[in-house]
C-alpha positions as CSV (number, residue, x, y, z in Angstrom):
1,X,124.9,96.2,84.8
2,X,127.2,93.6,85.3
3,X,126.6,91.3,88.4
4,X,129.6,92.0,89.8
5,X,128.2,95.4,90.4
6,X,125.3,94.7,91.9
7,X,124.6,94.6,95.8
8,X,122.6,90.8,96.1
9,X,123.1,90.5,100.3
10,X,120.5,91.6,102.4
11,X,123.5,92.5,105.3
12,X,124.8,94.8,102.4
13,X,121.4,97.0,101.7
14,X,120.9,96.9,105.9
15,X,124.6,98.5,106.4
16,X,124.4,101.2,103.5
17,X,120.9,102.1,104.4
18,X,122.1,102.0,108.0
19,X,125.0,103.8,107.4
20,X,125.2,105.4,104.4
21,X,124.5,109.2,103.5
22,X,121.0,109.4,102.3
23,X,119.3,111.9,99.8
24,X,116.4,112.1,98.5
25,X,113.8,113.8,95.5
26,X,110.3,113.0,94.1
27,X,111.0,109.4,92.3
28,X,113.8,108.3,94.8
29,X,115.2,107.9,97.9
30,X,119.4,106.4,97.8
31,X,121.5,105.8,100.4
32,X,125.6,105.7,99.4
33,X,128.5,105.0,101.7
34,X,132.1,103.9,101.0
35,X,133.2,100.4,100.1
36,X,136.7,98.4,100.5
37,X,136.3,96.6,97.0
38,X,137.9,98.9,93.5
39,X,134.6,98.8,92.1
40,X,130.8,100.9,92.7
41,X,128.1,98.5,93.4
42,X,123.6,99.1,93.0
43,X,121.4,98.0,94.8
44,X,117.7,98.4,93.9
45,X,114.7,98.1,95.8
46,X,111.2,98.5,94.5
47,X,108.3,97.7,96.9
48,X,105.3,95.9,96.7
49,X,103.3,99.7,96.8
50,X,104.3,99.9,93.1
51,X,102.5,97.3,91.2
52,X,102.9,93.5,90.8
53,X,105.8,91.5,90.2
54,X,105.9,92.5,86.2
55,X,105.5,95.6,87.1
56,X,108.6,95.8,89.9
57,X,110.7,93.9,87.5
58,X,109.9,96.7,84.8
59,X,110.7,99.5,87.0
60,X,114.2,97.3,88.5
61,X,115.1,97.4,84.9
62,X,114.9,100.8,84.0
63,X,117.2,101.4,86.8
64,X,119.6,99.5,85.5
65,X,119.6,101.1,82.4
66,X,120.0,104.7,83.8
67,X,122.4,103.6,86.3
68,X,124.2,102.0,83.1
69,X,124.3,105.4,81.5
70,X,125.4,107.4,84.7
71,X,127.8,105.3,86.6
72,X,130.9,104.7,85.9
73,X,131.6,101.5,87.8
74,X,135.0,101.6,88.0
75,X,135.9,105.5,89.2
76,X,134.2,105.3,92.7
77,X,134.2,102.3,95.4
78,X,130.8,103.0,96.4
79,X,128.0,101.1,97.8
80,X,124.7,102.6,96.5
81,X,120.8,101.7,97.3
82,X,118.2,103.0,95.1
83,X,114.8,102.8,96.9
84,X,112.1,103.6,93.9
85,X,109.6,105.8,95.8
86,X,105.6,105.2,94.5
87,X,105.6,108.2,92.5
88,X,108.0,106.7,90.1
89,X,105.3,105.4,87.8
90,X,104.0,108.8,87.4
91,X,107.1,110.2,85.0
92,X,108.2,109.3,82.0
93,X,111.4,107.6,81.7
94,X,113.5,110.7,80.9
95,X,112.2,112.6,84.0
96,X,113.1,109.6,85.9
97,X,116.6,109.9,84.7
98,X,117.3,113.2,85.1
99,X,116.1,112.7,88.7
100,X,118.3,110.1,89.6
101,X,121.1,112.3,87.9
102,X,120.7,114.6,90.2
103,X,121.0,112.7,93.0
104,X,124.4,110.4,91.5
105,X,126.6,114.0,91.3
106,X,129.3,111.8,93.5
Protein backbone atom coordinates (compact mmCIF):
# COMPACT_ATOMS: atom_id res chain seq x y z
CA UNK A 1 0.00 0.00 0.00
CA UNK A 2 1.28 3.10 -1.07
CA UNK A 3 1.30 5.93 1.47
CA UNK A 4 -0.64 8.03 -0.43
CA UNK A 5 -3.40 5.62 0.31
CA UNK A 6 -3.24 5.43 3.61
CA UNK A 7 -5.45 7.49 6.20
CA UNK A 8 -2.34 8.83 8.89
CA UNK A 9 -4.72 11.82 10.65
CA UNK A 10 -6.42 11.09 13.71
CA UNK A 11 -9.35 13.88 12.46
CA UNK A 12 -9.60 11.50 9.38
CA UNK A 13 -10.26 7.97 11.40
CA UNK A 14 -12.68 10.38 13.95
CA UNK A 15 -14.90 11.64 10.83
CA UNK A 16 -15.20 8.20 8.91
CA UNK A 17 -15.85 6.36 12.06
CA UNK A 18 -18.12 9.21 12.88
CA UNK A 19 -19.67 9.30 9.79
CA UNK A 20 -19.15 6.69 7.77
CA UNK A 21 -21.41 3.45 7.06
CA UNK A 22 -20.17 0.79 9.33
CA UNK A 23 -20.41 -3.13 8.92
CA UNK A 24 -19.25 -5.52 10.60
CA UNK A 25 -18.31 -9.73 10.86
CA UNK A 26 -16.29 -11.97 13.23
CA UNK A 27 -12.52 -10.60 12.56
CA UNK A 28 -13.62 -6.97 11.70
CA UNK A 29 -15.46 -4.02 12.20
CA UNK A 30 -14.91 -1.03 9.01
CA UNK A 31 -16.39 1.99 8.73
CA UNK A 32 -16.38 3.65 4.78
CA UNK A 33 -17.69 7.02 3.70
CA UNK A 34 -17.07 9.10 0.65
CA UNK A 35 -14.02 11.26 -0.02
CA UNK A 36 -13.23 14.51 -2.26
CA UNK A 37 -9.65 13.19 -3.32
CA UNK A 38 -9.63 10.64 -6.97
CA UNK A 39 -8.15 8.06 -4.92
CA UNK A 40 -9.49 5.11 -1.92
CA UNK A 41 -7.60 5.54 1.21
CA UNK A 42 -7.03 2.57 4.61
CA UNK A 43 -6.91 3.18 7.58
CA UNK A 44 -6.04 0.46 10.14
CA UNK A 45 -6.48 0.14 13.72
CA UNK A 46 -5.41 -2.70 15.86
CA UNK A 47 -5.74 -2.32 19.69
CA UNK A 48 -3.68 -2.96 22.47
CA UNK A 49 -6.36 -6.21 23.34
CA UNK A 50 -4.42 -8.04 20.56
CA UNK A 51 -0.95 -8.63 21.65
CA UNK A 52 2.15 -6.39 21.90
CA UNK A 53 3.58 -3.99 19.68
CA UNK A 54 5.22 -6.96 17.32
CA UNK A 55 2.37 -8.53 17.43
CA UNK A 56 -0.04 -5.29 16.19
CA UNK A 57 2.56 -4.49 13.65
CA UNK A 58 2.15 -8.19 12.32
CA UNK A 59 -1.52 -8.10 12.26
CA UNK A 60 -1.31 -4.06 10.56
CA UNK A 61 0.60 -5.82 7.97
CA UNK A 62 -1.47 -8.49 6.89
CA UNK A 63 -4.02 -5.94 6.32
CA UNK A 64 -2.14 -4.35 3.97
CA UNK A 65 -1.48 -7.12 2.15
CA UNK A 66 -5.21 -8.16 1.73
CA UNK A 67 -6.25 -4.79 1.19
CA UNK A 68 -3.38 -4.79 -1.55
CA UNK A 69 -5.06 -7.79 -3.22
CA UNK A 70 -8.77 -6.41 -2.89
CA UNK A 71 -8.71 -2.71 -3.47
CA UNK A 72 -8.35 -1.19 -6.30
CA UNK A 73 -7.12 2.24 -5.21
CA UNK A 74 -7.92 4.15 -7.96
CA UNK A 75 -11.79 3.05 -8.89
CA UNK A 76 -13.50 4.42 -5.69
CA UNK A 77 -12.84 7.75 -3.59
CA UNK A 78 -13.37 6.15 -0.42
CA UNK A 79 -12.20 6.69 2.97
CA UNK A 80 -12.05 3.23 4.80
CA UNK A 81 -11.16 2.18 8.62
CA UNK A 82 -10.38 -1.26 9.38
CA UNK A 83 -10.78 -1.85 13.14
CA UNK A 84 -9.10 -5.57 13.67
CA UNK A 85 -11.57 -7.05 16.26
CA UNK A 86 -9.65 -9.57 19.03
CA UNK A 87 -10.78 -12.60 17.38
CA UNK A 88 -8.54 -11.89 14.51
CA UNK A 89 -5.66 -13.93 15.84
CA UNK A 90 -7.84 -16.93 15.94
CA UNK A 91 -8.00 -17.59 11.89
CA UNK A 92 -5.74 -18.26 9.59
CA UNK A 93 -4.75 -15.74 7.14
CA UNK A 94 -7.03 -17.00 4.36
CA UNK A 95 -10.17 -16.89 6.59
CA UNK A 96 -9.09 -13.47 7.50
CA UNK A 97 -9.23 -12.51 3.85
CA UNK A 98 -12.13 -13.91 2.75
CA UNK A 99 -13.73 -12.00 5.75
CA UNK A 100 -12.67 -8.76 4.90
CA UNK A 101 -13.76 -9.66 1.24
CA UNK A 102 -16.90 -9.76 2.32
CA UNK A 103 -17.20 -6.86 3.88
CA UNK A 104 -15.11 -4.59 0.81
CA UNK A 105 -18.11 -5.63 -1.94
CA UNK A 106 -18.12 -1.60 -2.58
Amino acid sequence: MKAINRIKATDDFALTIKKGKAQRNQSYVIHCRENDMPYTRVGISVSVKLGNAVTRNRIKRQIRNICDQLIDYNAQSLDIVIIAKPSFINYSFDDNKQALAQLLKL
